[in-house]
N, C-alpha and C positions, 0 to 999 in steps of 0.2 A: 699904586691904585688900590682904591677899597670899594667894595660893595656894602652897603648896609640894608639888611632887611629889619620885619620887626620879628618879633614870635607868634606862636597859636595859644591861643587859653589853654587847649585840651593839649595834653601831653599824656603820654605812654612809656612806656620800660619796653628796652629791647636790648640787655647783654648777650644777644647771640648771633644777629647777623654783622656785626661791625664793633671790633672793640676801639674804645675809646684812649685817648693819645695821652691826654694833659688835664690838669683841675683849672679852671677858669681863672683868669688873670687877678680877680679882685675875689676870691672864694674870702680872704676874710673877711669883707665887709659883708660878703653873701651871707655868711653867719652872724653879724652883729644884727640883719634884717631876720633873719628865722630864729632867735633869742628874742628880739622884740616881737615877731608875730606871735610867740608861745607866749608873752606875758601877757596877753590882751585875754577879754573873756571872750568865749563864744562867739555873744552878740556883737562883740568891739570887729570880733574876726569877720563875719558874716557883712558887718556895715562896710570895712576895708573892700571887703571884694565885693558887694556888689552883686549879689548873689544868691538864687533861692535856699533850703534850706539841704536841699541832696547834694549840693556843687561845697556848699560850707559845712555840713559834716564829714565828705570827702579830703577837703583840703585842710580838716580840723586833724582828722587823724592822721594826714601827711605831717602835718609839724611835728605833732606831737612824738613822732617816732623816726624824723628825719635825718639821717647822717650824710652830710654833705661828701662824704667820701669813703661809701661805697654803695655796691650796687647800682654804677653810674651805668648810662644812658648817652652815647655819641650825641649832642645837640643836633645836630641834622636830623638825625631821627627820631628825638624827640620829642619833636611838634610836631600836633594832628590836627593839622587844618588844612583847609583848602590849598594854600598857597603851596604848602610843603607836599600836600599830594600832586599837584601839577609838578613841581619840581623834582619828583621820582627820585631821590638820592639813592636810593637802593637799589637803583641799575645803572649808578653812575661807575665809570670802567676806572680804573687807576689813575690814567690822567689827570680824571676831572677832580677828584678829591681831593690828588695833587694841587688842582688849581684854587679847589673854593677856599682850602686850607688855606691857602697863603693870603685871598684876597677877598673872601666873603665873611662879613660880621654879622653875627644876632646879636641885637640889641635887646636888653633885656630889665625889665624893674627891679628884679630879684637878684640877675646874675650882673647884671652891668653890660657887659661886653663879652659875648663868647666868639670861637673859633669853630667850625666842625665838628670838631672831632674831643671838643672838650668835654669832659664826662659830668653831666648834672642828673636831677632827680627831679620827681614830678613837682609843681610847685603852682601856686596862684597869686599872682603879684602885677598888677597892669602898670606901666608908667607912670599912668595920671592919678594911681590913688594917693586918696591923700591920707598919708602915712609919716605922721609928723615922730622922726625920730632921730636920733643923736641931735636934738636940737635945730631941725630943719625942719622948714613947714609942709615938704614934699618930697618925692622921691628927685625932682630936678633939682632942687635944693644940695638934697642928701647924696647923690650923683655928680654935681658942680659940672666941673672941666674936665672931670678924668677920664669919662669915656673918649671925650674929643682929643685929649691928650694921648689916650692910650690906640684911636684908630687912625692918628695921623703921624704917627711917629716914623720919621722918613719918607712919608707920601703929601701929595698934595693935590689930588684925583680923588673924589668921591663920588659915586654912583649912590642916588639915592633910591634906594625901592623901599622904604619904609614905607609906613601912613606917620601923619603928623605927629599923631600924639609921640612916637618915638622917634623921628627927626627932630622934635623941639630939643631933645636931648643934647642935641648936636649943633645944630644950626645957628644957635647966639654966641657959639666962639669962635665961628669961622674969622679967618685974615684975607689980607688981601691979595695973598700968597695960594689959596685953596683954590681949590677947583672942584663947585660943587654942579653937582645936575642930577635934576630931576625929572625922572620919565611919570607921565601923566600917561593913563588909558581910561578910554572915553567911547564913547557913542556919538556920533554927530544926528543932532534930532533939532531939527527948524536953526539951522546955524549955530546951534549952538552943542562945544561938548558937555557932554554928561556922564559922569562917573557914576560906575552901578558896581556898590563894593564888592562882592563878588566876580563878578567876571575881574574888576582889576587886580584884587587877590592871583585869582589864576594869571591873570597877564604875566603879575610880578614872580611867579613861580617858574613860569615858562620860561620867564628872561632870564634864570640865574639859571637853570638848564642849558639854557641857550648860548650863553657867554661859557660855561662849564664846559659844552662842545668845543664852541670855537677858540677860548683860551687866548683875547686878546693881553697882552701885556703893556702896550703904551696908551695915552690918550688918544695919538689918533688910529690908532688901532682898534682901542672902542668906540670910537665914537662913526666909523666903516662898519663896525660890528651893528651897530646900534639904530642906525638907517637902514639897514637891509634883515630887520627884522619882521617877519609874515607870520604869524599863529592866531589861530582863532581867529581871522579878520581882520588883525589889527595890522594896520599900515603906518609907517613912519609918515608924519606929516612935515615938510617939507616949512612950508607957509606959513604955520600956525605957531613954529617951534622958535624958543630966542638959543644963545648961547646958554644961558642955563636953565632950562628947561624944554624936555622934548615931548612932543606930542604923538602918542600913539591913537589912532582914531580906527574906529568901525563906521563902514556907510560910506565912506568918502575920503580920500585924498588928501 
């Protein structure tokens, strides 16, 4: 079984409360992506991300002085966004890191596929940009199969708490043989739900704390785990939910 989250834009350095395990499964291809960001001008860099002009002289002189191996950064710790502040890693007990280690993915544009505990550096790369390089017109392109290849190797259980744009990643190599699901949190307003990205951000942080607790290891283990989840209002909705996808609602039932 795997969990997949996405990443946070904003990331941080922290070599001192948690050291890091491992270098990322695909670090060389992580380097053929920051050899290409550094070839681009400024402006090429600035149009990649998306981005006013403080966020792209920041991540200018990240490249520019980047060594992919050292001065790493535990993945869990860091991203600095909402999601990973609801998810508290940094008051996770032995256990749990034990656990996300083995069964929680960040997926990532720059790094592909991390683990916890893998040591990376700060970086600006979104999935969806379009970043046409070793001859692909995109990073899904330039990614192919090997994330899907690399988080189902042995498994056949997949938790999705990504947002699209980093399940797309994923999603057009599944078989018939997978087991994918995805949890939706919403607001029930006039029948209907509605997703408000923030609160779901938090939802999806709470839930990989939550499972971190409780430490299901089979499918129907999580999926006992998964309907009897209560934060923030959100309720497993019964009625609403198919086999692969489950409905977390606020407002109602």
């Amino acid at each position: 079984m795997k969990i997949i989250i996405s990443p946070a834009k904003k990331m941080r350095v922290n070599t001192d409360d948690l050291a890091w395990r491992d270098l990322p499964v695909f670090i060389d291809r992580a380097e053929v992506l920051m050899r290409w960001i550094r070839s681009l001008s400024y402006e090429e860099q600035k149009k990649l991300w998306a981005c006013n002009d403080a966020i792209a002289k920041e991540n200018h002189e990240r490249f520019e002085s980047m060594d992919l191996r050292k001065n790493l950064t535990p993945a869990i710790l860091s991203y600095d966004g909402i999601q990973y502040t609801c998810m508290a890693p940094i008051v996770f007990e032995d256990k749990a890191f034990v656990y996300v280690q083995e069964h929680l993915r960040i997926l990532s544009g720059f790094y592909g596929i991390l683990r916890p505990l893998d040591g990376v550096v700060p970086y600006r790369l979104e999935m969806q940009a379009k970043a046409k390089v070793s001859g692909c017109r995109d990073l899904y392109k330039f990614w192919g199969s090997s994330l899907y290849d690399q988080l189902t190797e042995g498994n056949y259980v997949i938790l999705n708490l990504a947002s699209n744009e980093y399940a797309k990643s994923i999603r057009p190599y599944l078989s018939s043989s997978d087991r994918w699901i995805t949890c939706i949190f919403g607001d029930l307003i006039n029948e209907k739900i509605v997703q408000k990205g923030v609160y779901a951000k938090m939802a999806r942080g709470d839930m990989v704390a939550y499972l971190a607790e409780k430490r299901p290891e089979t499918e129907e283990d999580l999926l006992e785990c998964l309907r009897a989840f209560n934060v923030r209002g959100y309720f497993f909705s019964e009625e609403r939910s198919t086999d692969d996808t489950l409905f977390f609602i606020r407002g109602n039932k």
